[in-house]
C-alpha positions, 0 to 999 in steps of 0.5 A: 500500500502506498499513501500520499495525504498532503505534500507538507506531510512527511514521511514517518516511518514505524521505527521513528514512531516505535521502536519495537515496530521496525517494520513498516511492510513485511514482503512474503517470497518463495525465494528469499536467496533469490530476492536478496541478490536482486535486491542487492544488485539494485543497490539496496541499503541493508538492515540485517542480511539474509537470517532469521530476522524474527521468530520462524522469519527466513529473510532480510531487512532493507531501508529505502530512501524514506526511511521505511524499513522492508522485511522480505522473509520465508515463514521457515522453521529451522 
């Protein structure tokens, strides 16, 4: 989902808002190997590298230019 209210009204992304909320959209894939090469050959800034970036959350964390912060993750036990 993307939003655009007002122009003077800026961008706050969750973590600025809670810290405890760093994510501001989570992204589902098949392929997270796959996604974070494509990802990174973009040019991406990244939070955490390919993981467990959460309980049973295989993937990786990326920061835009906003500083909206994008979990790409395989729900993955072990």
């Amino acid at each position: 989902m993307l939003k655009a209210i007002l122009p003077d009204v800026l961008p706050c992304p969750n973590h600025i808002r809670h810290e405890w909320a760093r994510w501001d959209a989570f992204i589902s894939t098949l392929g997270p190997r796959l996604t974070v090469r494509r990802v990174q050959a973009a040019g991406a800034s990244f939070l955490k590298k390919l993981s467990f970036i959460d309980d049973g959350l295989w993937g990786f964390e990326v920061i835009d230019a906003d500083g909206y912060v994008l979990a790409f993750f395989l729900i993955r036990n072990e």
